[in-house]
VEXNU-24977 format. One record per atom (N, C-alpha, C): x, y, z. Coordinates in steps of 0.2 Angstrom, whole numbers, plus 5000, padded with zeros to 4 digits. Example, Ala and Ser with C-alpha at 12.3 -4.5 7.8 and 13.67 -1.06 7.14 Angstrom:
residues 2
506649725039
506249785039
506649845039
506449895035
506849955036
506450005039
***
This chain:
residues 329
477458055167
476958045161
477158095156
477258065150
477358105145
476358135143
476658205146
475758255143
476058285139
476458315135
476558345132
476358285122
476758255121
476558215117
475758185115
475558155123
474758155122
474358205120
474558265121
473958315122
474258345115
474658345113
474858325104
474258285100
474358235102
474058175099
473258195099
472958205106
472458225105
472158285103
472558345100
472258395097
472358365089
472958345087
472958295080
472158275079
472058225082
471458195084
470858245084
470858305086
470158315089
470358375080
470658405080
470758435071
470658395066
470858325067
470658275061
469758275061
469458245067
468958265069
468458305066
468558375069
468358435064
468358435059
468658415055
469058465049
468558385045
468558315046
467958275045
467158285045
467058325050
466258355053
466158405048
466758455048
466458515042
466758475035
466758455033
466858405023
466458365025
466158335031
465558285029
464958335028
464758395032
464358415032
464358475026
464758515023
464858525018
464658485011
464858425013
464858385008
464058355007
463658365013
462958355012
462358415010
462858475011
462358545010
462658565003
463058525000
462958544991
462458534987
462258584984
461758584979
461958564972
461758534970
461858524964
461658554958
462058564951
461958604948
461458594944
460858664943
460258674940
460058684946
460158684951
459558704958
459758744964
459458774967
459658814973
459258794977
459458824984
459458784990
459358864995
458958855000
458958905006
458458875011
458558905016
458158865022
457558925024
456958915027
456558935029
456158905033
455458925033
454958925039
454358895036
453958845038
453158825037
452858885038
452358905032
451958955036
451258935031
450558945038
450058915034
449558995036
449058995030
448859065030
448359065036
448359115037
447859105044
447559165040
446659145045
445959155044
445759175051
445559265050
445359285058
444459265060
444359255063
443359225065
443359315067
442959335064
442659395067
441959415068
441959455071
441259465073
440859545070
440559545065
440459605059
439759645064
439459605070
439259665076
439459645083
439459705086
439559665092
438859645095
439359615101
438659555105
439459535111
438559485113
438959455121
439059395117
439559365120
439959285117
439159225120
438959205118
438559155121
438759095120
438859065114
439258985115
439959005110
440358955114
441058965110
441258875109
440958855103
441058805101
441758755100
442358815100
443058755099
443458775107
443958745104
444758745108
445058745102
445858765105
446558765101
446758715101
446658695093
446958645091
446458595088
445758625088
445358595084
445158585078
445158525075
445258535067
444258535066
444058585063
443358605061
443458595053
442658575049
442658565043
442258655041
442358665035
441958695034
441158735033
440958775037
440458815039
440158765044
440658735049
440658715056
440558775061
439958775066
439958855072
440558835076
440758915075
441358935080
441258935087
440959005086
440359005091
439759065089
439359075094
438859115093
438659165098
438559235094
438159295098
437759285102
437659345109
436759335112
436659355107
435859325103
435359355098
434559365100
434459375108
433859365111
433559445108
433859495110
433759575107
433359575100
433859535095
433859535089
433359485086
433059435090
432559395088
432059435091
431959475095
431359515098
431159565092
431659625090
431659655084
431359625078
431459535077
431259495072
430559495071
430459465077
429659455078
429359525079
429559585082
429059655079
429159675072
429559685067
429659665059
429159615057
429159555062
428659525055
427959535055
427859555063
427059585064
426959645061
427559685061
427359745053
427159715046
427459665046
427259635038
426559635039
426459585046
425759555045
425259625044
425359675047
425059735047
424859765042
425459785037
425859785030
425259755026
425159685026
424759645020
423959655023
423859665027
423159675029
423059755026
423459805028
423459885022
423359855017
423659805013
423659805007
423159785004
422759705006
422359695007
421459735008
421559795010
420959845014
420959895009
421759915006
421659975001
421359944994
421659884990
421359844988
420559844988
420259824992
419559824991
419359884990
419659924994
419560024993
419460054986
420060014983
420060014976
419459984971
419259944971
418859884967
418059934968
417859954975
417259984975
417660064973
417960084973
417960164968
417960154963
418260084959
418060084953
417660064950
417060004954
416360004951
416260074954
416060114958
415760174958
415960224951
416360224949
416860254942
416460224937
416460174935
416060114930
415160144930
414860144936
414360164936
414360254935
414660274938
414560374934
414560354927
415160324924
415160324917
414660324912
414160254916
413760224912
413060294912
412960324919
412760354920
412460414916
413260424916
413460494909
413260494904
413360414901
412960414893
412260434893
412160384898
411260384898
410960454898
411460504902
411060564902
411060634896
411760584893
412060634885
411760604879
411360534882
410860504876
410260524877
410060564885
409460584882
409260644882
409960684884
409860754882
409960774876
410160714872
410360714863
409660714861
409460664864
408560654862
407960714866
408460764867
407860814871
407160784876
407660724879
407260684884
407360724890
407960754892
408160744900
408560834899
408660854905
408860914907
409560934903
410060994900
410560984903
410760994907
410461054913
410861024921
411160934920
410660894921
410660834923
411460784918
411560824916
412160804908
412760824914
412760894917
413260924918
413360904924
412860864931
412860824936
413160774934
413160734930
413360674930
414060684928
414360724922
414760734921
415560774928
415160804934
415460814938
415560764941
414860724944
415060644947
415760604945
415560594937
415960564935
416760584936
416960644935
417560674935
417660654943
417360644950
417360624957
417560574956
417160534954
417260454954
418060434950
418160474945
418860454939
419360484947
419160554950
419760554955
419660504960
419260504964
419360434968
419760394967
419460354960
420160304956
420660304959
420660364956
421460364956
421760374964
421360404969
421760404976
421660334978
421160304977
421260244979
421760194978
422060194970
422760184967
423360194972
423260244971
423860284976
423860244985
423460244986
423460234992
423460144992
423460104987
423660044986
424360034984
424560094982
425160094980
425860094987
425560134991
425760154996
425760105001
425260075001
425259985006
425659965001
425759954997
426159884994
427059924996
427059994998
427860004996
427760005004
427260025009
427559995017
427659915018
427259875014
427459825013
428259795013
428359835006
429059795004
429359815009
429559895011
429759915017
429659875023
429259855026
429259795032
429459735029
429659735023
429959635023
430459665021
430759725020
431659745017
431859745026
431459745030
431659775037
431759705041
431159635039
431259585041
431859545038
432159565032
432759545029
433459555032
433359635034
433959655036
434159635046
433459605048
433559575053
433759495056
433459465049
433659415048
434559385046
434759435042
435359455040
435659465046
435659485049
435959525057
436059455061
435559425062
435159355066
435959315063
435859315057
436259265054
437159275056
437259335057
438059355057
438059325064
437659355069
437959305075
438159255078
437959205072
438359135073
438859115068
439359125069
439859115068
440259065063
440359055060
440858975055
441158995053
441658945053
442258915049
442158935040
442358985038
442458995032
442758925025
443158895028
443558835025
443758785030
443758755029
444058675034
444758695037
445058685044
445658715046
445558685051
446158735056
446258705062
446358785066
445958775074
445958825076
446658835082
446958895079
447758915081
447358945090
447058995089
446859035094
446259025095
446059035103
445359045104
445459125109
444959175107
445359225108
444859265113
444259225113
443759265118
443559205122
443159225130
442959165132
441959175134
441659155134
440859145137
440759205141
440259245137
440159295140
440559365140
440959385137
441259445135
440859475129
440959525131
440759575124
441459595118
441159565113
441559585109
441359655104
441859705101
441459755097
441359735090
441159775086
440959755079
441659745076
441859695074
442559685070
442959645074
442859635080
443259605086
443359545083
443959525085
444059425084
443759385087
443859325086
443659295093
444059215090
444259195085
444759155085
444959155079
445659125077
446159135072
446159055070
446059035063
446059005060
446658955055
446958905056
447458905051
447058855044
447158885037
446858855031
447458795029
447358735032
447958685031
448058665024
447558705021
447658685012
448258745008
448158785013
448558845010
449258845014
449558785014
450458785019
450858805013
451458855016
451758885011
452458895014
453258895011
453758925014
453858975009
454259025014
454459075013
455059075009
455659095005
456259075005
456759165003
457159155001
457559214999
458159184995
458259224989
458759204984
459159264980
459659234980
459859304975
459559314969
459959364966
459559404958
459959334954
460459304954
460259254949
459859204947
459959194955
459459124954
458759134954
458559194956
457859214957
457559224952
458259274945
458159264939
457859214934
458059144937
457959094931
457359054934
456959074941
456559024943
455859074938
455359024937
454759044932
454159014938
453759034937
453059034940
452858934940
452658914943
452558844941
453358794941
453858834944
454358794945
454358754952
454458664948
454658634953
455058634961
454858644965
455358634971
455358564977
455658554982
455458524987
455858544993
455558525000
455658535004
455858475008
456358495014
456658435018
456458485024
455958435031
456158465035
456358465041
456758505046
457158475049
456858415056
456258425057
455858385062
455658305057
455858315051
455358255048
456158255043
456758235044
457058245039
457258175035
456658125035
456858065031
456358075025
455858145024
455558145021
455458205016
455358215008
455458255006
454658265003
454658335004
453758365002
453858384994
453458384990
453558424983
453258514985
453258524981
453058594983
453158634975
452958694972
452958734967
453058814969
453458824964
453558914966
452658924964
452558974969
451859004965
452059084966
452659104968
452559184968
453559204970
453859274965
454259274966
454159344967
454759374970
454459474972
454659504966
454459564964
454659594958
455059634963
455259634968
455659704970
456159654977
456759694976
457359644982
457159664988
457159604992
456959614998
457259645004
458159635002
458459655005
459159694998
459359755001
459459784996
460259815002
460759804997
461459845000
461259934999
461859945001
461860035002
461860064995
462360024991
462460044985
462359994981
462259984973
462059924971
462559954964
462860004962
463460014958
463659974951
463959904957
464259854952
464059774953
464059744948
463959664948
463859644952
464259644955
464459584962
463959634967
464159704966
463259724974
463059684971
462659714963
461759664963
461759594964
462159574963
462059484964
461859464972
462059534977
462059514985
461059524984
460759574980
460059564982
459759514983
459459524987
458959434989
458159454986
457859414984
457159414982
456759364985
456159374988
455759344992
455359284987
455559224988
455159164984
454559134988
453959114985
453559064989
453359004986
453558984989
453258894988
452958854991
452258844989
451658814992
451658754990
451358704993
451158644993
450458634990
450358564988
449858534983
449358534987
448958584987
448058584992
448058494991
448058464988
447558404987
447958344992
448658364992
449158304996
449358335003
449158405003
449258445010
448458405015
447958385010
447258375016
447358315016
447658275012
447758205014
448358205019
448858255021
449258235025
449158285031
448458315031
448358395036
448658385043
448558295045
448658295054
449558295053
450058305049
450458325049
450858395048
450258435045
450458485046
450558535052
451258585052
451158635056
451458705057
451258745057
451758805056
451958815061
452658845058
453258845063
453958815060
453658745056
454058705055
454858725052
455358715055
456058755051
456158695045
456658715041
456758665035
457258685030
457258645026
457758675019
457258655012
457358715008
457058705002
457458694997
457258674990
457658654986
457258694980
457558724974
457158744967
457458724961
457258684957
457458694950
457558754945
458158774945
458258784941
458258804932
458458764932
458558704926
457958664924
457258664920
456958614918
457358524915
457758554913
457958484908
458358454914
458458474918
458858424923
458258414929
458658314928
458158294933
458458294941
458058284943
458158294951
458358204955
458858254959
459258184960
458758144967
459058084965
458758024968
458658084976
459158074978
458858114987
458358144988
458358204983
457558234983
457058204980
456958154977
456358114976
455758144980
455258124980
454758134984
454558084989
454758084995
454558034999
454058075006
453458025007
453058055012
452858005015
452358045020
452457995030
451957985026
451757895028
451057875030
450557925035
450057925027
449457965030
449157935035
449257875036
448657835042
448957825049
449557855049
449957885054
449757935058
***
């Protein structure tokens, strides 16, 4: 057998091969001019559920992987403690309005008593003017009176005093009701839950987690670009994403944030060609409005390539168009 000549033939062959693999696939990861191109990650913001006191876990309303709407319960605190403190708070109030009510009446008779010294008074300075009546009897009434003006006034005071234990017992029913309220838990915004991070019955401390949330309106990737290109992209610059699990399908997407500082930075930056090596951290977020119509699609993790404009006056070629998976899929 000629091997010699075959195994010729076929390294010909398997070089032609390659050397077609790498030009076709070069030939597909060209970018075209006015836009840049780099690959990244799905990433959607995540919302931690916490718990602002502690308590024992008593109902945990999800699983991972549950899409919940907003201020949907997560789960909920024991509150038996804290409903017992509720009910002694508000029998303070009722307490509280009954003082207030008591001091009140307290008031009303010091003030006809006050009313009457006054009228008193005159009568007795009318008829010691008229050399009818004693002045002892001027001087009696006028001390009365001065008794009766002081009463008034502590009876005030001490009305004053029920209305502020008062408030003070409904400031204490508020702040328990307040309390009452944290332990039940929701979904801040419509999502889906990544983690479930406590289970029935644990104690969690004040701030503790107890599940991690993803906000599917807020899906975003990450990218990295050099200082040229990074230089000409603007705030509200067009982009799209291709990605590699769903690659028949291209997402739109907008720069919303570029880093004012290189993310990654050489030893020395001296000349030209260093700075050009800096890379700047670009992010590209998707349209909250076509992200909820397409949310059961969404997921983080996703790898991908993205694409940016550049160039406003050039259009964007047929391939990146925007193409998207049936919603009802």
């Amino acid at each position: 057998m000629r091997i010699a000549p075959l195994l010729a033939i076929l390294s010909v062959a398997a070089l032609a091969g390659g050397g077609y693999t790498y030009w076709s696939s070069n030939q597909s990861s060209r970018v075209p001019d006015g836009f840049a191109s780099s690959n990244g990650r799905i990433e959607v913001e995540r919302i931690d559920i916490t718990a602002k006191y502690a308590g024992r876990v008593a109902e945990m309303l999800v699983r991972e992987g549950d899409d919940v709407s907003k201020g949907a319960v997560v789960a909920r605190l024991d509150d038996n403690e804290t409903r017992a403190r509720l009910l002694a708070a508000r029998a303070s109030v009722r307490r509280a309005e009954e003082a207030v009510v008591k001091a009140q009446a307290e008031q009303r008779i010091r003030e006809a008593e006050f009313d009457l010294s006054k009228v008193e008074l005159r009568r007795a300075v009318e008829l010691e003017r008229r050399s009818a009546g004693p002045v002892m009897d001027v001087d009696r009434r006028k001390a009365a009176n001065a008794v009766a003006e002081a009463t008034v006034k502590g009876a005030q005071a001490a009305v004053a005093d029920a209305e502020a234990a008062k408030q003070a017992a409904e400031a204490e029913v508020a702040q328990i009701e307040a309390v009452l309220a944290e332990l039940t838990l929701a979904a801040p915004v419509a999502g889906r839950v990544e983690y479930k991070l406590v289970q029935l019955g644990e104690v969690v401390p004040a701030g503790g987690r107890l599940a991690t949330l993803l906000d599917l309106t807020d899906v975003f990737m990450t990218v990295f670009l050099p200082t040229r290109q990074a230089g000409q992209l603007a705030l509200g610059s067009e982009a799209r994403i291709v990605l590699d699990a769903l690659p028949d399908y291209v997402f739109p997407a907008t720069v919303t944030f570029v880093a004012a500082e290189a993310q990654f930075t050489p030893k020395s930056v001296e000349t030209a060609e260093e700075r050009e090596k800096l890379m700047y951290r670009v992010k590209l977020s998707g349209d909250p409005a076509l992200l909820a119509t397409f949310r059961r699609h969404v997921r983080a993790g996703l790898t991908g390539q993205a694409y940016v404009r550049l160039d406003p006056t050039v259009a964007w070629p047929e391939t990146l168009a925007p193409r998207l998976p049936d919603a009802t899929n």
